[in-house]
N, C-alpha and C positions, 0 to 999 in steps of 0.2 A: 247525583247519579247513583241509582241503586248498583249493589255490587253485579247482578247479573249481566246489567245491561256491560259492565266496564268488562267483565269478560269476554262479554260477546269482541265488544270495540277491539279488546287484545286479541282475542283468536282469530280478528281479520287481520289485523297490521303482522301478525305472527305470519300467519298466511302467505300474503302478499311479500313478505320479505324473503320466506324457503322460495319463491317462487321466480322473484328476481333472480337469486343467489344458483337456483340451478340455469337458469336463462345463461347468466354468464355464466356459469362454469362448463354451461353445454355449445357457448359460442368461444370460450377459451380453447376446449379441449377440439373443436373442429377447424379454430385457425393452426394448431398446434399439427394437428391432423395434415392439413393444407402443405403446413409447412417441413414437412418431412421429405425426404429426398426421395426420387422416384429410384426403384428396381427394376434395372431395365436389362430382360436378357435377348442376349445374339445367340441364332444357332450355329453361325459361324463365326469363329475369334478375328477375323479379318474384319465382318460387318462391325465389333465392337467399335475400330477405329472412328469409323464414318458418324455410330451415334454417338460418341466421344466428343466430336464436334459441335456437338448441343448441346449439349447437358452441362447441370448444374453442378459446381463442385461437389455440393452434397449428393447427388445422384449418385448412384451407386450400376455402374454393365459391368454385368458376367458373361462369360460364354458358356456355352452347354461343352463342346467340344473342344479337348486341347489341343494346339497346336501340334501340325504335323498327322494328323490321323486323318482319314480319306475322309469326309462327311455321306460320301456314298454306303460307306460300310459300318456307320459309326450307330449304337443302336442307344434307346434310351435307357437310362440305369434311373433304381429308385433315389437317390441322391439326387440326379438331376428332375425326376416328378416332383422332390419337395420344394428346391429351388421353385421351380414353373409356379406349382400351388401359391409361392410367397411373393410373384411379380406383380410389377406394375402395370408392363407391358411387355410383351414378345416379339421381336422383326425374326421373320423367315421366311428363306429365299423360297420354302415350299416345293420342292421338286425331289427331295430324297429322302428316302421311304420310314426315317425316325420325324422328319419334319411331317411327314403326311400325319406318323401317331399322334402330333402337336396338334393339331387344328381337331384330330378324333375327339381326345382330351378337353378338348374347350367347346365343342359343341355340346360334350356330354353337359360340360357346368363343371366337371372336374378342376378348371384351372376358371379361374374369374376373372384369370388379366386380359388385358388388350391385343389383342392378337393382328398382327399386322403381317399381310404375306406379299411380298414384294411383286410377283403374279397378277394381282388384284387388286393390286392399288390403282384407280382409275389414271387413264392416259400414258401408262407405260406401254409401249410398244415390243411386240416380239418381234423378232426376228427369224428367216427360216432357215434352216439349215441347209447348206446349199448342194449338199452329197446326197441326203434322205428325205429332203423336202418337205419334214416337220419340222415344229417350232423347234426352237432354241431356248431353255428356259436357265442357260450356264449364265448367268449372274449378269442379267440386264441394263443393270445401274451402271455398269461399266461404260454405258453408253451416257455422254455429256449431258442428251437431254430427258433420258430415261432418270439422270441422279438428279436434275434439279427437281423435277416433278416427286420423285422420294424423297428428298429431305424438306422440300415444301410440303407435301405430306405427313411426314415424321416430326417437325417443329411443331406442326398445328396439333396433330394429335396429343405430345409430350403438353402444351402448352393448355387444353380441354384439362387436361389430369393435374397439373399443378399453376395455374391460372396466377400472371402476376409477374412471371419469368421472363426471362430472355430469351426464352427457344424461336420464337417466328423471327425474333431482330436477327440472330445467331444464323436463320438457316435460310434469310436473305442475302448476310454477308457471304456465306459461301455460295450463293450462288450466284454473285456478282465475280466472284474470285471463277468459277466455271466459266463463265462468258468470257473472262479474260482469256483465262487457258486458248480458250477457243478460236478467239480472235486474233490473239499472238502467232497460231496455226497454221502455217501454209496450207491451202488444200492442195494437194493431186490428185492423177490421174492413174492411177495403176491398178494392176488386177492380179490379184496372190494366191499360192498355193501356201494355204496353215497346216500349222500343225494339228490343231484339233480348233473343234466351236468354241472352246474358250474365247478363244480371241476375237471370235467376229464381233461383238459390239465394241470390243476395246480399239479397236483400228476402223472400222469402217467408213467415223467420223472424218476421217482425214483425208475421204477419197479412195483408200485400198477399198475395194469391192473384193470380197475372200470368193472364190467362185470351186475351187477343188481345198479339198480339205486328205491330208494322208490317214488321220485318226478320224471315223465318221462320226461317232460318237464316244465321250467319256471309257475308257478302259475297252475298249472294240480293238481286237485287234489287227495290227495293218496285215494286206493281205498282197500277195505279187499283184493283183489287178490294181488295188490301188497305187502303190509307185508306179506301175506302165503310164495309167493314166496321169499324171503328175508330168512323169517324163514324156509322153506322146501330146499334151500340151506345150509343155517348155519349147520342144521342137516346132511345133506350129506358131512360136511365137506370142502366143494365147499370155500366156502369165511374163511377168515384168519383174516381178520381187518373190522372196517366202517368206511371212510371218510365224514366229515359232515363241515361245515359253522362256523366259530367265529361269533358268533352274541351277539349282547349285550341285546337283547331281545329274549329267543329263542320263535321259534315257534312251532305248534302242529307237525310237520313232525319232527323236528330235534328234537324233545323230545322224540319223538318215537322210531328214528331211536338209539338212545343213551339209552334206554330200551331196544333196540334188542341187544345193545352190552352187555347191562349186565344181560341180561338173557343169554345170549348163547357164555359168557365169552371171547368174541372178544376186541381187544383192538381197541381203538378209536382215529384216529387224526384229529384235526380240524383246518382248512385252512384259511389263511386271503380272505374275501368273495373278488372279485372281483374288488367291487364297495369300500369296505377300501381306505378311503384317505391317500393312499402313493404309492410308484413306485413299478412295478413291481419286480426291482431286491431287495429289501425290502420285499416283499411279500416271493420274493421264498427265502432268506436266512431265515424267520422264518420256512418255512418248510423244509429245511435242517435242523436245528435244531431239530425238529420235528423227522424226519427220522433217524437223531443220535441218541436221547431218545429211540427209537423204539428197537433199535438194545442192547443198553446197557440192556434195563429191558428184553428183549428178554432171 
């Protein structure tokens, strides 16, 4: 074998080896990739709980907003843009006016994560508001069958982005633990005056139909027409109960509203507010409970 020819033969075998050698190390570094934990932000520290329930030890949820701050009023800081720029994925409830600059952001291309708005997720039902006659967009999942249709959503999404996981198995358990809730549930029959649309999808399920609300919407404030009407129902026998807010400070509306129950001898259940730092399905077994007490003192 002349020397040229042996050159040639090594500058292919040389070849072919740089070429394996980056193959693997270009399928090393993308399982490596794969396997990295997803970042996954809430724009509400409440919703953390919920995607909590899926996720991977490695997974890493933030919230954008800390606890205790109104999310109505809450605006975006660049701190929180870099966070967004470094996600995985995004769940937002989409209804308040820093969430609306979320989804600006992402259509621009500015944020490349996953952007998931609870609104939009196919087969979520709204609900109307029953004082103003538009929707109700205060935190839908609170509704049993609004949350299984979201976290069957949210596993499959989580699970497209890190492929191999537990999220679909994870977010059929919980929604086998939903049906329970549900099924342990006595339904009735009664018709309540709330304190505000928070509530209506978190009690509805059980039968309360909310029909007069004191708050007509978020931070509205109560006006003499709305207690008359409250109390010139109560009188006509129209409402049965009043639904109101667990707050650990109450305020002048759900003080009032809890004086309309004991003047006019309605029984009162009070609901983990939305924003309570725990999971939805946690929310809804205290109000099961709740609906059992109802029935027994009945």
């Amino acid at each position: 074998m002349n020397r040229r020819k042996f050159l040639m033969i090594l500058g292919v075998v040389a070849m072919i080896i740089v070429i394996t050698l980056v193959f693997l190390l270009s399928k090393k570094f993308e399982e490596g990739k794969r396997g990295e934990g997803l970042l996954i932000v809430s724009t509400f520290p409440s919703l953390a709980f919920d995607i909590g329930q899926l996720a991977e030890p490695d997974d890493k949820i933030v919230s954008l907003i800390p606890e205790g701050v109104d999310p109505h009023e809450y605006q975006l800081t660049p701190e929180d843009i870099s966070v967004l720029r470094s996600a995985s994925m995004i769940v937002s409830t989409a209804h308040t006016s820093f969430e609306v600059r979320i989804r600006e952001l992402a259509e621009s291309g500015e944020i490349p994560a996953v952007l998931i708005e609870i609104t939009s997720i196919p087969g979520i039902k709204i609900k109307t508001n029953p004082s103003l006659n538009t929707p109700n967009y205060h935190t839908p999942i609170y509704d049993p069958e609004n949350y299984k249709i979201f976290i069957r959503y949210l596993g499959n999404r989580m699970a497209e982005l890190r492929p191999g996981k537990g999220y679909i198995e994870r977010s059929r358990r919980i929604i086998r633990e939903i049906d329970r809730i549900v099924a342990e549930t006595p339904k009735v029959n009664l018709t309540a005056a709330a304190l505000t649309p928070l509530v209506q999808y978190a009690i509805e399920w059980t039968g309360i139909r909310v029909k007069y609300l004191l708050m007509k919407e978020h931070e509205v404030p109560v006006t003499p027409g709305d207690i008359i009407a409250i109390e010139e129902a109560a009188k006509r026998g129209e409402i049965n109960i009043i639904v109101s807010l667990k707050l650990d400070r109450k305020t002048a509306p759900a003080l009032k509203i809890e004086e309309l129950a004991l003047k006019y001898g309605l029984r009162i259940i009070e609901i983990p507010s939305p924003l309570d730092m725990s999971s939805i399905p946690a929310k809804l077994r205290r109000i099961s409970e709740q609906v059992k007490a109802i029935l027994v003192s009945h």
